[in-house]
C-alpha positions, -999 to +999 in steps of 0.1 A: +194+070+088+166+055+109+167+016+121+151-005+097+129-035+104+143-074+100+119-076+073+124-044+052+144-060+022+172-040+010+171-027-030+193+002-043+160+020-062+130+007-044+116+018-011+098+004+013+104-029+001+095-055+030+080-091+040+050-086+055+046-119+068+061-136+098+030-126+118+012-154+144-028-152+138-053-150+168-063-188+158-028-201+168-020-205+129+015-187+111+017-166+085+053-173+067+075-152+060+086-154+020+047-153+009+036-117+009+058-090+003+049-049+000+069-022-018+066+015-030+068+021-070+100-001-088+102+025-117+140+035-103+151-003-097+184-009-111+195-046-130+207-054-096+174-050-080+158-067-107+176-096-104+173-100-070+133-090-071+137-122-095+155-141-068+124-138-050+103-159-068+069-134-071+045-146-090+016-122-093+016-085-083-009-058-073+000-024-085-027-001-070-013+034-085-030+054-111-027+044-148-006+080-153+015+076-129+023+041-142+027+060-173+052+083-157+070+055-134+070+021-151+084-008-135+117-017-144+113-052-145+082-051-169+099-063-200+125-089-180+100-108-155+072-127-167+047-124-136+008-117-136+001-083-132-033-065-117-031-034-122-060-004-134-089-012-145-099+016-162-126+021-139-142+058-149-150+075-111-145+111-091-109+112-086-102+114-042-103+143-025-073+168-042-047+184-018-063+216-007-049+249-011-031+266+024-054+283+043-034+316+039-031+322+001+003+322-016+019+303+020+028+266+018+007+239+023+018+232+060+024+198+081-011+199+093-028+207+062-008+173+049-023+156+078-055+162+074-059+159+037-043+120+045-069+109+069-095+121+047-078+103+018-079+073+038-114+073+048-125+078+006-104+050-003-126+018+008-151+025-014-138+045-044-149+027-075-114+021-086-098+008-051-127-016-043-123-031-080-082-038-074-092-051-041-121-076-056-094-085-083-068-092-057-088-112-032-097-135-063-066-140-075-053-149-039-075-172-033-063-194-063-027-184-073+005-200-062+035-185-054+050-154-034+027-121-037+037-081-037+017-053-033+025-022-043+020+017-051+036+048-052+055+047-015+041+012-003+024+030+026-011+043+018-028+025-007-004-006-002-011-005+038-049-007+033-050-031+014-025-056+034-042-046+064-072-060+048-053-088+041-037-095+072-075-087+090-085-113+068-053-139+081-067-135+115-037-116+121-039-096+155-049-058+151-021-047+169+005-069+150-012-056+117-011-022+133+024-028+140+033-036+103+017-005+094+040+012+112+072+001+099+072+025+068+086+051+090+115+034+094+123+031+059+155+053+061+165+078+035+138+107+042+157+134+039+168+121+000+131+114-007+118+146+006+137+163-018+126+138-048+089+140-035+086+176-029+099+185-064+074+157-077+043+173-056+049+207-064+050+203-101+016+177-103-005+202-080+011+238-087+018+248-056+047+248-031+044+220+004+067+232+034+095+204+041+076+192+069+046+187+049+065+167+027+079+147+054+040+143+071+032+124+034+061+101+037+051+093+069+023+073+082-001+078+116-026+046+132-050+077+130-052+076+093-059+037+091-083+042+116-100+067+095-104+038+072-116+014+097-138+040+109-159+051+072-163+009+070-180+003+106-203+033+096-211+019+063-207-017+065-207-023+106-177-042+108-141-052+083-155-086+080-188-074+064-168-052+044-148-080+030-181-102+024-208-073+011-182-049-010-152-074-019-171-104-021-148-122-001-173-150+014-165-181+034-151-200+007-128-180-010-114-172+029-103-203+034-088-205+002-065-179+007-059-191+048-052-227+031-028-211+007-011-184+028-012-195+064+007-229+082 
């Protein structure tokens, strides 16, 4: 089992789980730890987790996975915790960019294949109809709701570390601390357990069969796929700040609401 990071939180049926605070911003400020948190899906959380997700204190939550997959994988805690919930809009758009088919017909898709398909995922996501209306709501809603925060998806790494590197861009935290957080979902522990879970998952929703080290390339996560990200918004935008301002409509005020709110 791999190390795990000080602020990965430990929860028998949810991965990922982590603080992703405790980060010092370029403008001398602090971003506490007990504020933000980021997780993968909490549809296998037992009463255990549940109470201690409780413990936490969250008091609003940002689940940015499809309305059938929280169909499929409900949270656990829906009908015991009373916290505000942002989830799907119901935003009708083209879905992202599908898994392609392998390059030699009836092979598996390989490692590479995986790879690929990810950064290009990456780079659709800023402005797909659906994302950019989760991220306005969310920015919103930070900017004048108390208490602790979690962000979510499926595996907490994709969706989930866009958006918090947004956030923490937006803290002023440093790109290479942000970068750094990224990061720490490959040291989740457990792959072998959740290659097996998510390659029987992938192969049934998209008929065909992944190679084990595809499936381990889509539990894992590269700086060259948030820099595909990064890269689609300084093309279409010229910079994340401009981003956050013209397409999230996070202007000067509501910044410093959420730095007033989130930062010490």
């Amino acid at each position: 089992m791999e190390a795990r990071s000080e602020r990965h939180i430990g929860f028998e049926g949810i991965n990922n789980f982590r603080d992703f605070g405790g980060l010092n911003t370029r403008d001398g400020e602090y971003v506490p730890l007990g504020r933000l948190y980021r997780s993968g899906h909490h549809a296998r959380a037992t009463l255990a987790d549940c109470a201690r997700f409780a413990a936490l204190g969250v008091a609003a939550a940002v689940d940015l996975r499809e309305d059938s997959e929280r169909r499929e994988q409900p949270h656990a805690w829906l009908d015991l915790l009373s916290l505000e919930l942002i989830a799907d809009p119901g935003i009708s758009r083209d879905r992202l960019m599908p898994i392609p088919r392998p390059a030699q017909h009836g092979a598996d898709v390989t490692a590479r294949e995986m790879e690929a398909f990810l950064a290009t995922y990456y780079a659709a996501m800023p402005f797909d109809t659906r994302y950019m209306a989760l991220f306005r709501q969310y920015f919103d809603r930070l900017a004048s709701r108390n208490g602790p925060w979690l962000v979510h998806c499926s595996g907490g790494k994709d969706r989930t570390g866009v958006l918090v590197a947004l956030t923490h861009h937006l803290l002023g935290v440093h790109p290479d601390d942000a970068m750094a957080d990224y990061l720490l979902s490959n040291l989740v522990g457990n792959e072998e357990e959740r290659a097996r879970r998510v390659g029987r998952y992938m192969s049934r929703l998209y008929g065909m069969s992944f190679s084990p080290e595809a499936v381990i390339a889509l539990l894992r996560v590269d700086p060259r796929y948030l820099e595909s990200a990064w890269s689609v918004i300084a093309d279409r935008c010229g910079s994340i700040d401009r981003y956050l301002v013209d397409v999230l409509g996070v202007d000067a005020s509501k910044s410093d609401d959420i730095r007033k709110r989130l930062l010490r």
